[in-house]
C-alpha positions in Angstrom: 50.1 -229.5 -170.1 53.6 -230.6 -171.3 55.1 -227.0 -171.4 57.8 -225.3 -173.5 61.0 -228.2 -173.8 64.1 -226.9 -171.1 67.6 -226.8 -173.2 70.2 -226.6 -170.3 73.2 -225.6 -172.7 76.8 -224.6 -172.4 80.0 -226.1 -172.9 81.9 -229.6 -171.6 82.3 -229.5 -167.9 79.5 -226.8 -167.0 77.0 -229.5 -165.1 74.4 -229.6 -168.0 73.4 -233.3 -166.8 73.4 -232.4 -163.3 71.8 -229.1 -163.4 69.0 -230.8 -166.0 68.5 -233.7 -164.4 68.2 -231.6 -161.1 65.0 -229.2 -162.8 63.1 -232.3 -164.4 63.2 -234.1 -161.2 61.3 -230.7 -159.2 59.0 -230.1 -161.9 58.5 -233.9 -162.8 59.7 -233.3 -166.2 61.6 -236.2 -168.8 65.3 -235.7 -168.4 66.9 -236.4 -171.6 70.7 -236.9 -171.7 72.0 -235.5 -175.4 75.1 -237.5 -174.8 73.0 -241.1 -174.9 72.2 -239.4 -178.9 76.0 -239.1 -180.5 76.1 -241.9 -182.9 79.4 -244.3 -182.0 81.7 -242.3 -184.9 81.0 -238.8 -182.8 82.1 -240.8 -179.8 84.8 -242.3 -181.0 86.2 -238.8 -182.6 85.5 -236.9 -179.2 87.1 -239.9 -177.1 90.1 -239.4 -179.6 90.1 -235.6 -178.7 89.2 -234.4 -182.1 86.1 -231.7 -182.3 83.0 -232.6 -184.1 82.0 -230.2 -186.9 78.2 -229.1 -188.0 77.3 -231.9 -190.2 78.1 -234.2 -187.7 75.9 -232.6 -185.4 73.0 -232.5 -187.6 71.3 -235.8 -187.1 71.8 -235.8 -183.1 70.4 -232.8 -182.9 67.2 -233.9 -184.8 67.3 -236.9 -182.6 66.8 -234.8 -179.8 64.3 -232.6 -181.2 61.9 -235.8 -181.4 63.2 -237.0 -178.4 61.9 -233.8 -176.7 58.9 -233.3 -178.8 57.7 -236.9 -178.3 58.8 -237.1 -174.1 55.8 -237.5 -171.9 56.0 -234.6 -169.5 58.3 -231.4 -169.9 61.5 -232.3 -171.5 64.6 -230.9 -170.1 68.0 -231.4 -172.3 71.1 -231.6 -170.9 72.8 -230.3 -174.4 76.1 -228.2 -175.6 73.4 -226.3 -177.8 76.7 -224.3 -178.3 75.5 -222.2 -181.7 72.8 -220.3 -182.9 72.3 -223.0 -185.9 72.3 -225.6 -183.3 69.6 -224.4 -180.8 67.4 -223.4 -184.2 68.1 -227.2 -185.5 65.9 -228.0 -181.8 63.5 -226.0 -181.9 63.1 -227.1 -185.7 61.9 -230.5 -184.0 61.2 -229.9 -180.5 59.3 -226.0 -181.2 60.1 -223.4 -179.0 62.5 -223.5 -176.4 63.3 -222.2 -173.1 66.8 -221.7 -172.5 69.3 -222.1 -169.2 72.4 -221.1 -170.2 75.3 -222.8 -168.0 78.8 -220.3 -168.0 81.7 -219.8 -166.1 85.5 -219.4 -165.8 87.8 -221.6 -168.2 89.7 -222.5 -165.5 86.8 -224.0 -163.0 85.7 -225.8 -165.8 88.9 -227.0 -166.9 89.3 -228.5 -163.3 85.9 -229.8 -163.1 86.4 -231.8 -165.6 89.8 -233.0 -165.2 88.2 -234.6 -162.0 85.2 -236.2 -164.3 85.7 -239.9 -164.9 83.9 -242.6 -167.2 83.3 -239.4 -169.7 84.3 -239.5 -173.2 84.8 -236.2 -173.4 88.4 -235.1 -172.6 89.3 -231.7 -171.2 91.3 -231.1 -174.3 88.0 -230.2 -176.4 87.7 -227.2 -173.9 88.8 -224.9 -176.2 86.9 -225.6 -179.5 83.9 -225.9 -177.7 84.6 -222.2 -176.5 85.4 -220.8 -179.9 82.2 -222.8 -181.2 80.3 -221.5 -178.7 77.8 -218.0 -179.8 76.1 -217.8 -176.2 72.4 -216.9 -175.9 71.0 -213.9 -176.3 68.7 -213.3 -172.9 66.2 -210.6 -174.9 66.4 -212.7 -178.4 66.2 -216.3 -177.1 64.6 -215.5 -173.4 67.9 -217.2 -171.4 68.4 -217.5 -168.1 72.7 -216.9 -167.9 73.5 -218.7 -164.3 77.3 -219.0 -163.4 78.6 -222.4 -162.5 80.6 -221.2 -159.7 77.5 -221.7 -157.6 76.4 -224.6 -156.1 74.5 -227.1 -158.1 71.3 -226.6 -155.8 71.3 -223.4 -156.3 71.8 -223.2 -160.1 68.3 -225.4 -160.2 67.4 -223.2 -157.3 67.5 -220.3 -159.6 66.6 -222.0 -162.7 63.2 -223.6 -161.5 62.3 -220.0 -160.1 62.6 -218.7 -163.2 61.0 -221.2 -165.4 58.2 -221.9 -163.4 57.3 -218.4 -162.1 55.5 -216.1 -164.8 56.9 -212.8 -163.1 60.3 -214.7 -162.9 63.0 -212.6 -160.3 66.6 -211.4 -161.0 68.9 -214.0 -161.8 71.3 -212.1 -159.3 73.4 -210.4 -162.8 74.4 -212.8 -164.3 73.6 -212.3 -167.7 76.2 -210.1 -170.0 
């Protein structure tokens, strides 16, 4: 069995490709990288440093539905996923979702991706992405919050635990 497609969300610069790619490679699940989805225009306005609104977001986002409806073993997203609208547009093609939400302090992130290189997305976009940005509901959307202070191990430490467990553990608090 395939089992329920993994969105690892949050903003630029939380370690969504790390952390996903990380939890598809211990539960031999399809990684799928959302980035590798932006048409060239989306690029090209995030390289420029200018955000990309809904309607642009649309299309990828039903690209990566199919991609993770149609992926051979457990798909697991490395995706912003930042609104409501956005994570309803995947599950619109992909069906229900299970949700790792990737947080943490402006600051960190702002660092950790000031040190990023060969990305297209600048630093500068930190801030719309945070004011776009309606995190998870734990209850509502059943999502694991993990800070991205820890270490990356541990974040998929934590996150396969919980996804693969059916009596999952405390997350150690770090939902709101």
């Amino acid at each position: 069995m395939k089992g329920r497609p993994i969105l690892v969300m949050g903003i630029c610069g939380t370690g969504k490709s790390t952390v996903a790619r990380g939890i598809a490679d211990r539960i031999g699940g399809s990684f799928i990288e959302a980035d590798l989805y932006h048409d060239q225009a989306s690029v090209d306005r995030m390289r420029a440093g200018r955000p990309l609104t809904d309607d642009m977001r649309w299309g990828w986002l039903d690209r990566l539905g199919a991609a993770a409806a149609a992926a051979p073993a457990r798909a697991v997203l490395a995706c912003s996923g930042l609104s409501m609208a956005h994570r309803d547009r995947l599950r619109a093609g992909a069906g229900p979702i299970d949700i790792v939400f990737l947080h943490g302090d402006r600051d960190l992130i702002a660092a950790r991706m000031a040190a990023r290189q060969g990305h297209y997305m600048p630093a500068s976009l930190i801030d719309s992405q945070l004011a776009a940005l309606q995190p998870p509901d734990p209850a509502a959307e059943g999502a694991l919050w993990i800070d991205v202070a820890l270490p990356a191990d541990q974040i998929i430490d934590r996150a396969v635990a919980a996804l693969t467990d059916p009596h999952p553990v405390s997350t150690g608090g770090e939902t709101p």
